[in-house]
N, C-alpha and C positions, 0 to 999 in steps of 0.2 A: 810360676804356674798359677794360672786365676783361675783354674777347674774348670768343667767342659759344658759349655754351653747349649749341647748339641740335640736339637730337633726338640726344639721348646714350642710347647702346648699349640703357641699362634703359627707355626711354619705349616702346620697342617691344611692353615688356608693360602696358601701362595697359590693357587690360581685362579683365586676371586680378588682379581687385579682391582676393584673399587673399594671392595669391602677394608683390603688392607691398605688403604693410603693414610690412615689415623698412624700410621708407624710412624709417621714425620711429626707428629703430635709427641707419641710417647714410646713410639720404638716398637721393638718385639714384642716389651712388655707388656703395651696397652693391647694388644692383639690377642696377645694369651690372656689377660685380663676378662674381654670381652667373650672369647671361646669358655673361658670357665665360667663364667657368667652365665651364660648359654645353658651348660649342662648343670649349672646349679638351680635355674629358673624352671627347668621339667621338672623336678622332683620336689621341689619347694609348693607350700600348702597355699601362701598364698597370692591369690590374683593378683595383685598389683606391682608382685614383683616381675609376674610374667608380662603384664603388659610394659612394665618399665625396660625391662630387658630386650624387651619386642622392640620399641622404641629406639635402645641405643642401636641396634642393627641398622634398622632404616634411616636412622640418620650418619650413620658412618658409612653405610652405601652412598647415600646423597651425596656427601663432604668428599670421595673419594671419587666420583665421577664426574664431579666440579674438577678438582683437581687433576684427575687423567685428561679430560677436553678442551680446558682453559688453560692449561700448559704452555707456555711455546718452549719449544727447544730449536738450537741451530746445530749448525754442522761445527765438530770442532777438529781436533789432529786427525790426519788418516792413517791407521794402527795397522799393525800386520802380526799377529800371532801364529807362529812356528808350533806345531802340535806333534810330535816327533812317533812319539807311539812304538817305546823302548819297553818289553817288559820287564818289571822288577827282575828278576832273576838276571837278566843281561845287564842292566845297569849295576848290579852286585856286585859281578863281574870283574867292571872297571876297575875297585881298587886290587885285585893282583895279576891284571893283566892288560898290558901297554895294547896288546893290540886288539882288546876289548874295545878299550875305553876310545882307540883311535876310530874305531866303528861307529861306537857310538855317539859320538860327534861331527862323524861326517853325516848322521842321519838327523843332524840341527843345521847344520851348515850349507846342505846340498835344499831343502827345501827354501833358505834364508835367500840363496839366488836368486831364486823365482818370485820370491816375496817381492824383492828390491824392482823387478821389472815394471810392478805398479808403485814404483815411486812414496813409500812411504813416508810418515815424518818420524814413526818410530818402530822399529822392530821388539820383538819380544819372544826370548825362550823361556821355556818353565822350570820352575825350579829344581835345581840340581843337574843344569842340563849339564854342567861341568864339573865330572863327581869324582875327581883326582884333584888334590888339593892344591889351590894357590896360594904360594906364601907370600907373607907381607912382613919384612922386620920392624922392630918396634923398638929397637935400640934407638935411641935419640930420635931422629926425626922419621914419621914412620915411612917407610920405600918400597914398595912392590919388586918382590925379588925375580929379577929375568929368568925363569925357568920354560920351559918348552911348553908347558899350559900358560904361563899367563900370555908370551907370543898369540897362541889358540882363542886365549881369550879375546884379544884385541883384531884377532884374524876378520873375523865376519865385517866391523866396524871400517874396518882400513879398505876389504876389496867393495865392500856398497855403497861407503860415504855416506851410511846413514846411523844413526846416534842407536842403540840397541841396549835394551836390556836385560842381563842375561844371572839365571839362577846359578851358583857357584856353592862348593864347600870351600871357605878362605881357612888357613891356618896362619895361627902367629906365631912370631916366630920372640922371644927372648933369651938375649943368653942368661944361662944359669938356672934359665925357668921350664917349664914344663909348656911345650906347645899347647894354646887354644885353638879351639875350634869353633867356628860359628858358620850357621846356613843360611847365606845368604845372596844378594839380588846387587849387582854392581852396575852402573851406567856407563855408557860408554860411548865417546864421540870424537868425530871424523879429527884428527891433528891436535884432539885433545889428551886421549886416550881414558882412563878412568876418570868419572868426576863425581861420581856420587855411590854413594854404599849406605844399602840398608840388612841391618844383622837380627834375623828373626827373635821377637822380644818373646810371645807364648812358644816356647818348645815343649814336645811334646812329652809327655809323662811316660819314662820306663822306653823310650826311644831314642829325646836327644838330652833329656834330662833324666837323673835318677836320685836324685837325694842322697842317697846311702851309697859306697861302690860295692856291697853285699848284692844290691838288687840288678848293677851291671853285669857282676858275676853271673848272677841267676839268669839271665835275659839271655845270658851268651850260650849257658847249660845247656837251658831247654830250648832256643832256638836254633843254635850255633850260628848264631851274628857276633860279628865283633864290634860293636857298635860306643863310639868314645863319645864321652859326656859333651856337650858344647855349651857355649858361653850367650845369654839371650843378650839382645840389645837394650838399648835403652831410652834410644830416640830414633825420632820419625821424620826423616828427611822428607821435604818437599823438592820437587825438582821441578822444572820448565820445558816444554815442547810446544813450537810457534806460540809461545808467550800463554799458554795453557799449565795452571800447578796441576802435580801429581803428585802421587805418594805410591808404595811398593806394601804390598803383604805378602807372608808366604804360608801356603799350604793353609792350613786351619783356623788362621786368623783370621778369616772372612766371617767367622762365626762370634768374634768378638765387637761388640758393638764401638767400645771406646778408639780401637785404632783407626775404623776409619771415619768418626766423629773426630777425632784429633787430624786429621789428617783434612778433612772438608773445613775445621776450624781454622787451618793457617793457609785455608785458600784454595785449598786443590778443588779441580774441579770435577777429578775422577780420579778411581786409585786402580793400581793393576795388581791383580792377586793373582802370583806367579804359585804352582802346585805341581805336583809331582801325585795325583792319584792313583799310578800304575798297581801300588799296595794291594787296592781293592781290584783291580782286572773290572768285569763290566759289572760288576754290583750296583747297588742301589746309591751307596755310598756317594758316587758320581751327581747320582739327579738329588742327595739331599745337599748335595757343596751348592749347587747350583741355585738352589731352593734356597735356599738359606742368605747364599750372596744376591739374590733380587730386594730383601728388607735392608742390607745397608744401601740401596741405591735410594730405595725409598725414604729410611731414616734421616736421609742426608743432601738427599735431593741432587747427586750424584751419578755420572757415570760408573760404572763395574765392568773392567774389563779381566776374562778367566783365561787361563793362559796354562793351559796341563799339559801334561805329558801323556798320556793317555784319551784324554775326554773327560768332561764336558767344556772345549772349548768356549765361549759366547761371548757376546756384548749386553749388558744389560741396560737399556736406559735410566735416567735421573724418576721414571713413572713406575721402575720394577718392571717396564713391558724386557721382553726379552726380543733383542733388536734382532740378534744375527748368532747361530753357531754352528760350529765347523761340523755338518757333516758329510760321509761320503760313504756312497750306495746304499743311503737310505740309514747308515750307524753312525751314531755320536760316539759310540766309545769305540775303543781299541781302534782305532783309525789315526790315520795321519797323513797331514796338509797342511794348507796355510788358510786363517780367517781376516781376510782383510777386509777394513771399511772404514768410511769416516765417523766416528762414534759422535752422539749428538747429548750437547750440554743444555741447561737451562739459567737462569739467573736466580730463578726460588729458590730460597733456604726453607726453613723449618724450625719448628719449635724444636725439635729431639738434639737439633745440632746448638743448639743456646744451653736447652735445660739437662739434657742429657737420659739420666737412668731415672727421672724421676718419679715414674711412676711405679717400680719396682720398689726403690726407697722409701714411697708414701705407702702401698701395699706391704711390707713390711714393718713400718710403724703402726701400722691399725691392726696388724696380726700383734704385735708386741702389747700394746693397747687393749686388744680385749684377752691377751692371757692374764695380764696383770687384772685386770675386772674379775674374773671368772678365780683366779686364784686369793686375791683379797678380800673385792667390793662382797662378792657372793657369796664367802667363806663367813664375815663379819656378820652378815645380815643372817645366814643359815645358824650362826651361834647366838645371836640376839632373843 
């Protein structure tokens, strides 16, 4: 667990599309940096800091509208996201009851047809769209054990002939051992069948993680979920579509800067953050996921493509413009369809994707820096 990131100071400006391009500079950070700047420059006595302040604005406008107009981007894979629009309660469901769960995969399955008639180069369900577990043993060599989901699993990939990525609970299987569990995102291609797995590294606090099993207990008490601990990953596969890297997030990782900086670091040139928002129904929750995954498109200079089970489906460009999202009759949330298009890449990197968190780590050395003044340098002088 790296603690929760969630709706920092700078996301409040996601839609002053120029103002926030300095995020490829220093990320979220530098964004929040300049918003606190802002409101520390009204209340401040004097002048020169407001004009200084006034100054970084206009010039981080300037820099980012350079950057939104002088851009090129091309067309790169043509994507098809499956938006199913299962509510939590029903997907519960699936694990005790077979012909739940059979429902609710024909309501991934039956859209994934339609997707396929415009010819995509990759399909995409949202995480957990297959929420009855699939085993995999792990005695000696590890094999995916033929049970009637992972058939299902490979189902969609075999009758479209196109390569599909799809969110899963996997379980492992050892003998002697106690089954794991991990949520995760598997690949999957025409006469290949599985070729690539990515196993959620942030899980979530007091959900899929607990520390203690006092606090699983408790969770089950007063929720009455039964909810088993899982196992986070540890590495970030990259994979290939028309000679295109990608990388996979799930759910709330979109708010983590490092995964999809690591992930633009070994090539990719957009990541797809597979989610299951159904949690929150049409909350706000929805538009801050969305909010939020627009600054690593920017960080990274990256495509973001959002793939829910519920809403806010979208494409995000490598500018943070938001290209395309699924909606119908006029609703983003609680709907379901398919978003298909050809998402559009750039060749620009960025400073964020070299230097990383650094301006966080330097605003944290100058805050360290002047306690230590103020509790010594000031301390010594005041006793002098």
């Amino acid at each position: 667990f790296g603690g929760l990131p969630w709706l920092l100071i700078g996301y409040t400006q996601h839609d002053l599309l120029y103002l926030i391009q300095i995020a490829d500079l220093g990320g979220i950070w530098l964004v929040s940096l300049l918003v606190a700047s802002v409101n520390a420059a009204i209340v401040h006595p004097d002048r020169k800091v407001k004009i200084g302040v006034a100054a970084a604005i206009v010039l981080s406008v300037i820099y980012g509208a350079i950057r939104v107009e002088t851009m090129t981007l091309h067309d790169g894979p043509a994507i098809a996201v499956v938006q199913p629009n299962i509510p939590q309660s029903l997907k519960n469901e699936s694990f005790g009851s077979t012909e739940r769960a059979e429902e609710n995969y024909t309501k991934h399955f039956d859209p994934t047809l339609k997707a396929a008639e415009g010819k995509p180069d990759l399909i995409v369900w949202p995480e957990a769209a297959i929420y009855r577990g699939v085993y995999v043993n792990l005695d000696g060599e590890p094999q995916w054990i033929k049970t009637k989901w992972l058939v299902k699993l490979l189902e969609p990939t075999k009758v479209t002939g196109i390569e599909t990525l799809i969110g899963l609970l996997v379980v492992e299987e050892r003998k002697d051992q106690k089954d794991v569990y991990t949520n995760s995102a598997v690949l999957v291609r025409p006469d290949q069948g599985i070729v690539g797995r990515y196993d959620k590294t942030h899980l979530v606090p007091f959900a899929e993680t607990f520390g203690l099993e006092i606090f699983r207990k408790l969770v089950r008490i007063f929720s009455g979920m039964h909810l088993m601990p899982m196992r986070s990953g540890t590495e970030f596969p990259v994979w290939e579509v028309k000679g295109v890297k990608y990388g996979a997030q799930i759910c709330y990782e979109a708010i983590f800067t490092e995964i999809s900086r690591e992930i633009a670091r070994k090539g990719g040139a957009f990541t797809v953050n597979i989610s299951n928002d159904g949690w929150f129904k049409d909350s706000h929750e929805l538009d801050q996921m969305l909010a939020m995954a627009r600054f690593r498109s920017i960080e990274n200079r990256i495509h973001v493509i959002r793939a829910t089970n519920t809403g806010i489906s979208a494409f995000i460009e490598p500018t943070g413009r938001i290209q395309a999202v699924l909606e119908v009759g006029g609703k983003t949330k609680e709907v379901g369809g398919v978003l298909a298009g050809r998402i559009k890449l750039t060749n620009s990197t960025s400073l964020f994707r070299i230097a990383g968190d650094w301006v966080a780590w330097l605003v944290l050395g100058a805050a360290a820096v002047e306690v230590g003044r103020r509790l010594f340098i000031d301390r010594k002088i005041k006793s002098a």
